[in-house]
N, C-alpha and C positions, 0 to 999 in steps of 0.2 A: 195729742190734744186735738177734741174734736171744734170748733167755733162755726156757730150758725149766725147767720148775720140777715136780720130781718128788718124794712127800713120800707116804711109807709111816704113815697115822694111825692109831692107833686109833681108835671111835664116840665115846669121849670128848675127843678130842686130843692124846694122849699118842704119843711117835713109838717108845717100847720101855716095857715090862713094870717095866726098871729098870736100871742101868748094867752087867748082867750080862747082859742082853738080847743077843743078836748082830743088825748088824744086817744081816746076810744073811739073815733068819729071814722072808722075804716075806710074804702072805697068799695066795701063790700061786706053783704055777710061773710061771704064766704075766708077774704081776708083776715075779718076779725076769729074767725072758730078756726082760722090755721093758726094765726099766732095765739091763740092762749092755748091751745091744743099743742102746739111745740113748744111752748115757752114751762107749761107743766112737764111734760116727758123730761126735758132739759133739768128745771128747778132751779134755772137763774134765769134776772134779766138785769143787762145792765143797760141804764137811764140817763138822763139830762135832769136836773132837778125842776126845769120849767114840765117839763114831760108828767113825773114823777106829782108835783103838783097837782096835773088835771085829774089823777083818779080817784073816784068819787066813792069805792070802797075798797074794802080787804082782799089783797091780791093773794088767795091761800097758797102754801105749796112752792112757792117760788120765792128764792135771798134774792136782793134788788141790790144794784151798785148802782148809789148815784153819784152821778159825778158833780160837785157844785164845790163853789172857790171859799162858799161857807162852811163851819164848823157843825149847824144848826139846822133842822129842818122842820115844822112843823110834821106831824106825822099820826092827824085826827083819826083815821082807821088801822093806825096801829098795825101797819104793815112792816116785815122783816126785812129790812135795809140795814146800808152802809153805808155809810158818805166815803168815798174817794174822792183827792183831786191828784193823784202820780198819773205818769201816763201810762196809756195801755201799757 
């Protein structure tokens, strides 16, 4: 099994500003056209469901695991997920 592991930090380790953060908000163009450009060749992504919240539309081509300790997720663009909470 191949696992790519792609992880947008801040210098101190923080992965957003704050739950209002988006987290399409890259540190770069270029960061953002590498992950959605590997995350399609792949066709998964697995999420945090605060994560999974900030996107604003349909993530085609790619099943999404989110991990959240709820049952339920709102899911406006009707994007291809799955709620997990087992661990990795």
């Amino acid at each position: 099994m191949k696992v790519t592991l792609i992880a947008a930090l801040t210098a101190d380790g923080f992965i957003g500003q704050d739950d209002a953060h988006l987290s399409t908000r890259w540190t770069s163009k270029e960061d953002s056209r590498n992950f959605w450009r590997i995350s399609k060749e792949i066709g998964h992504i697995i999420l945090g469901s605060k994560t999974f919240k900030t996107f604003s539309r349909t993530i085609p081509n790619r099943k999404m695991y989110v991990y959240s300790k709820g049952t339920e997720l709102p899911n406006p663009h009707d994007n291809d997920f799955e709620i997990v909470s087992l661990p990795p």
